[in-house]
C-alpha positions as CSV (number, residue, x, y, z in Angstrom):
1,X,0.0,0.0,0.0
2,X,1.1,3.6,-0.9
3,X,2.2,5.8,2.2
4,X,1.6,9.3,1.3
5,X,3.0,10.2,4.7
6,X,5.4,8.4,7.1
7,X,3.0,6.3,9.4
8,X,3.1,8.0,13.2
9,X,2.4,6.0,16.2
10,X,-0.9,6.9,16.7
11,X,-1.9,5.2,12.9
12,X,0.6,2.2,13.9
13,X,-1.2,1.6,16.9
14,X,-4.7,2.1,15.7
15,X,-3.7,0.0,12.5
16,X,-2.7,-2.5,14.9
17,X,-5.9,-2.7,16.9
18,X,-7.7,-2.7,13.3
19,X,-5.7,-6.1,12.7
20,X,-6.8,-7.7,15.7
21,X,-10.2,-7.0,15.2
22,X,-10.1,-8.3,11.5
23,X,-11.6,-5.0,9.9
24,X,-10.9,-4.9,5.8
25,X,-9.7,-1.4,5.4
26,X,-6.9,0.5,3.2
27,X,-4.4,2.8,5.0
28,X,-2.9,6.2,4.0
29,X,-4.8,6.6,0.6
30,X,-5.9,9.0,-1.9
31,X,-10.1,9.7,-2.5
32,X,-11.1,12.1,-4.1
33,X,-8.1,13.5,-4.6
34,X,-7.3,14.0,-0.8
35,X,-5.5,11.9,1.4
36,X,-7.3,9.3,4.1
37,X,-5.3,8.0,6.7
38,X,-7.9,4.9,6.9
39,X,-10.8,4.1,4.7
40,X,-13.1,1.2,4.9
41,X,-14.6,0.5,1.4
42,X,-17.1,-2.2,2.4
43,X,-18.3,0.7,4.8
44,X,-17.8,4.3,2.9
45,X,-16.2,5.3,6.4
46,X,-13.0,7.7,6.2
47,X,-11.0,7.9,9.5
48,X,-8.5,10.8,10.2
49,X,-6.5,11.2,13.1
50,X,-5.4,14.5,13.7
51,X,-2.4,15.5,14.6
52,X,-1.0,18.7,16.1
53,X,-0.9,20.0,12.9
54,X,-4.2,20.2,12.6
55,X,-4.6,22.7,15.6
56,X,-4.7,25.7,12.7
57,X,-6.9,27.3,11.5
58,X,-6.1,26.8,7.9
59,X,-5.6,22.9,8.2
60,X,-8.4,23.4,9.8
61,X,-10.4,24.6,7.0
62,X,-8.4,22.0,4.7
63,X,-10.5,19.5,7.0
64,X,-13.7,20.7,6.6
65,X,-13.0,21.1,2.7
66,X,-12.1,17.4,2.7
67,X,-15.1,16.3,4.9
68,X,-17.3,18.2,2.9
69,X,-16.2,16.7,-0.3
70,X,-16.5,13.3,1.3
71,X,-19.3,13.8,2.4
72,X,-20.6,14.7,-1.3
73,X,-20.1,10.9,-2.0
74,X,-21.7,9.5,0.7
75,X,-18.3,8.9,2.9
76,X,-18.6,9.0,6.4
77,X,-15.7,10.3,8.4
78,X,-14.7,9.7,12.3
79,X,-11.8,11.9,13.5
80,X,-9.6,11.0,16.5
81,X,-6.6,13.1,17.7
82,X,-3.6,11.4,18.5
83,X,-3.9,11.9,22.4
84,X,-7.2,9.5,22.0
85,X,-5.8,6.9,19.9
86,X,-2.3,7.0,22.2
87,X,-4.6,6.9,25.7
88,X,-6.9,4.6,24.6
89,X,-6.7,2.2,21.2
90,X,-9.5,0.1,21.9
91,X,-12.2,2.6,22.8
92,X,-10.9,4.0,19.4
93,X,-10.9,0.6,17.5
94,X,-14.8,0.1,19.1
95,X,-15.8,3.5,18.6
96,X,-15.2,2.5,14.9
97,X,-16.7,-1.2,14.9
98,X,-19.7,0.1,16.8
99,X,-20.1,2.6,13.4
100,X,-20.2,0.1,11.5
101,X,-22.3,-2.5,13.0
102,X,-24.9,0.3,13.3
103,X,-24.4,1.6,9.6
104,X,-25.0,-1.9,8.3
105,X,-27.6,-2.2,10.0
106,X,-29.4,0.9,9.2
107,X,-28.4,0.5,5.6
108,X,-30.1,-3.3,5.5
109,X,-33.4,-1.9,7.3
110,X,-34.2,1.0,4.7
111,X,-33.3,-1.1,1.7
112,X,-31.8,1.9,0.3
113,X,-32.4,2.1,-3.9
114,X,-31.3,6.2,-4.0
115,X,-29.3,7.1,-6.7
116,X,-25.8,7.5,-5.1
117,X,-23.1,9.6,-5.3
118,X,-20.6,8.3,-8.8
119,X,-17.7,7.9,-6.2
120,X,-19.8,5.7,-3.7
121,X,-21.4,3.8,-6.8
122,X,-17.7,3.0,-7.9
123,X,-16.4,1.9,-4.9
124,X,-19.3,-0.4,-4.2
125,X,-18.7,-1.6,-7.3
126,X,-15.1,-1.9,-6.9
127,X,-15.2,-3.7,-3.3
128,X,-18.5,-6.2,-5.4
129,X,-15.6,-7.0,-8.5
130,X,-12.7,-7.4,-5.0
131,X,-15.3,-9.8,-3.3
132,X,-14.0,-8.3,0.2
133,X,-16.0,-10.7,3.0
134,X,-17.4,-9.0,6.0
135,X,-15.6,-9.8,9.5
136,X,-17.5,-12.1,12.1
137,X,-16.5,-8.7,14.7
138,X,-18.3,-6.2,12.0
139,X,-22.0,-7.6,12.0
């Protein structure tokens, strides 16, 4: 997988606790023509953990931009600063398997048939074509 960044400790760790927990997901990519420190395709969840850097106002406002776009295509996205992934991984790790449990279950109870977002309709596509298999510890 490309790294777009050099991986700090707060992604190795919560990379790590994705592993144990079996989650599919792809690490430090590009979408929509921003980075994403960790995106579930299966899911359309984008997670982003914030690092001091992002304390400004103008990354900051490069955030929102991103989220908004994102958002556009029907990407959810969870942010965590570093302090929370560093103090606690798991609460982190459940925070995120508890999102989707709970999207996949909202999404099988309304039967959705919208038209969706070209991005989303891709990557649903794309992760159909990949025949990605859902984790017993993400029902």
């Amino acid at each position: 997988m490309p790294y777009y960044h050099e991986e700090t400790a707060a992604e190795r760790s919560l990379r790590k606790e994705l592993d144990r927990r079996g989650l599919d997901y792809r690490q430090s990519m590009m979408l929509c023509g921003r980075e994403i420190d960790f995106f579930f395709p299966r899911h359309l969840l984008a997670v982003e953990i914030d690092g001091f850097f992002h304390c400004s106002r103008n990354a900051r406002q490069r955030d929102m931009i991103k989220e908004s776009i994102l958002d556009g295509q029907g990407i959810h996205m969870v942010r965590f600063n570093n302090q929370d992934i560093l103090s606690d991984t798991r609460a982190c790790g459940q925070r995120i398997a508890d999102y989707i449990r709970t999207r996949d279950r909202n999404l099988r109870r309304a039967a959705i048939v919208a038209l969706e977002p070209p991005l989303r309709a891709g990557l649903l596509a794309w992760v159909k074509r990949n025949g990605f298999q859902r984790h017993p510890e993400g029902d």
